[in-house]
C-alpha positions as CSV (number, residue, x, y, z in Angstrom):
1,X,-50.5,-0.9,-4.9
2,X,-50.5,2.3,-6.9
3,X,-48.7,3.8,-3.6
4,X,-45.6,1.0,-4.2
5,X,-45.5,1.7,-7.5
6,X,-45.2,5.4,-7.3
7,X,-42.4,5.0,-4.9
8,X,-40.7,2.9,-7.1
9,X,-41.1,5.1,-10.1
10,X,-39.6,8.0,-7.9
11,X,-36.8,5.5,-6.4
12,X,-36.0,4.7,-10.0
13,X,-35.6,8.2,-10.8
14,X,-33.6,9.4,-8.3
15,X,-31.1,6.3,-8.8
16,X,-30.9,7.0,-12.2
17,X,-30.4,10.7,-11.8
18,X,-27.5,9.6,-8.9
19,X,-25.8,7.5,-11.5
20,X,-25.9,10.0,-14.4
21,X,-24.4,13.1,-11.9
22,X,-21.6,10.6,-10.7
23,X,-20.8,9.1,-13.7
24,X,-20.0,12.6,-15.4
25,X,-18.3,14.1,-11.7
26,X,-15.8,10.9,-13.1
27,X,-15.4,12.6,-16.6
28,X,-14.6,15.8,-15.2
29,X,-11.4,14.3,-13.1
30,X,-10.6,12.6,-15.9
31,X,-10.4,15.8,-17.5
32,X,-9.0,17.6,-14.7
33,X,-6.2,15.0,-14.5
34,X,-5.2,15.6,-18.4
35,X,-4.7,19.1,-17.8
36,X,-2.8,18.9,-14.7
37,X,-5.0,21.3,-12.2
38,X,-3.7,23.0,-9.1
39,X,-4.6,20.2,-6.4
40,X,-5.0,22.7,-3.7
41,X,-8.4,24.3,-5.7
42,X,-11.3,23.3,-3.7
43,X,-12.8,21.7,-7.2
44,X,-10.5,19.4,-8.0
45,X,-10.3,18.4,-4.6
46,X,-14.2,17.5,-4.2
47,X,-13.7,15.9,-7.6
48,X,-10.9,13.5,-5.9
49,X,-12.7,12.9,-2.7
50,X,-15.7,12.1,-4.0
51,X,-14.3,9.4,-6.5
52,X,-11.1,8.2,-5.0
53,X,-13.1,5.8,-2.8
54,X,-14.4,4.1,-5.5
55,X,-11.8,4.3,-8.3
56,X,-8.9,3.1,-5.5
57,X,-10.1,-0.6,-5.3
58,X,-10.6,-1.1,-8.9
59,X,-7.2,1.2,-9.6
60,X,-5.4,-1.9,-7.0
61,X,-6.5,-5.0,-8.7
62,X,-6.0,-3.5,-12.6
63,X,-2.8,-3.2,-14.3
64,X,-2.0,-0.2,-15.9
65,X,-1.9,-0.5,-19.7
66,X,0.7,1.9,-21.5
67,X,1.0,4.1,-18.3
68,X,-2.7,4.9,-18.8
69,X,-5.1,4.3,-15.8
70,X,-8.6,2.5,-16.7
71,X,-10.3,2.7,-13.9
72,X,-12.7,5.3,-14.4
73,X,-13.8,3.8,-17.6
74,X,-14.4,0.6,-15.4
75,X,-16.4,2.8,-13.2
76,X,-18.4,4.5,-16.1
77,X,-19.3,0.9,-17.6
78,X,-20.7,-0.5,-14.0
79,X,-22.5,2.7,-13.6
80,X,-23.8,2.0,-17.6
81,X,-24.8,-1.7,-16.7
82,X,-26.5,-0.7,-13.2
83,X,-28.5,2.1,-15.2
84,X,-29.3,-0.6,-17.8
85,X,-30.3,-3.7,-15.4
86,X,-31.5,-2.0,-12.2
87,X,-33.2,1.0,-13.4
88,X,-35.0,-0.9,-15.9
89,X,-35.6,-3.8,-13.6
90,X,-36.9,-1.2,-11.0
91,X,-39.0,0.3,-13.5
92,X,-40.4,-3.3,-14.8
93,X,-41.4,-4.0,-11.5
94,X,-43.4,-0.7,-11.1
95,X,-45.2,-1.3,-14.1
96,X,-46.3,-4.7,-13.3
97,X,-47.7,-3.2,-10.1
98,X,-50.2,-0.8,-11.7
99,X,-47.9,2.4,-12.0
100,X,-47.1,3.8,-15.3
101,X,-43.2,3.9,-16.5
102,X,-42.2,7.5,-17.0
């Protein structure tokens, strides 16, 4: 069982580290989109490719408040809450098979 709970301990990991790096690539277009960047730089255009697909569907069903779009803080708190319930969850379950939680 040891062999399960190491893959889960590295699963874990890797999800959480996945989370993390998206969760801040959403800060930095955040950030982009404050200072109004050139949208032909390569940057800010991986930065809006990579989260447009998930930002759009939430950006469709919320209103804006004050002109201001809160979509990416929507984002950041179900990124938060899967970090929070799945990765601990994940790591719970690799505990209770014999691994030890890093």
């Amino acid at each position: 069982m040891f062999i399960i709970s190491n893959f889960l301990d590295a699963l874990t990991l890797l999800i959480n580290w996945g989370l993390t790096i998206y969760m801040w690539i959403i800060i930095f277009r955040v950030i982009v989109s404050w200072v109004n960047a050139d949208p032909y730089n390569p940057i800010v255009q991986f930065l809006y490719q990579v989260t447009e697909p998930v930002l759009y569907p939430i950006r469709t069903r919320l209103p804006y408040i004050g002109g201001i779009d809160i979509s990416p803080l929507i984002v950041i708190f179900i990124i938060w809450f899967l970090q929070v319930f799945l990765v601990r969850t994940l790591r719970d379950i690799a505990a209770s098979l014999g691994g030890s939680p890093f």
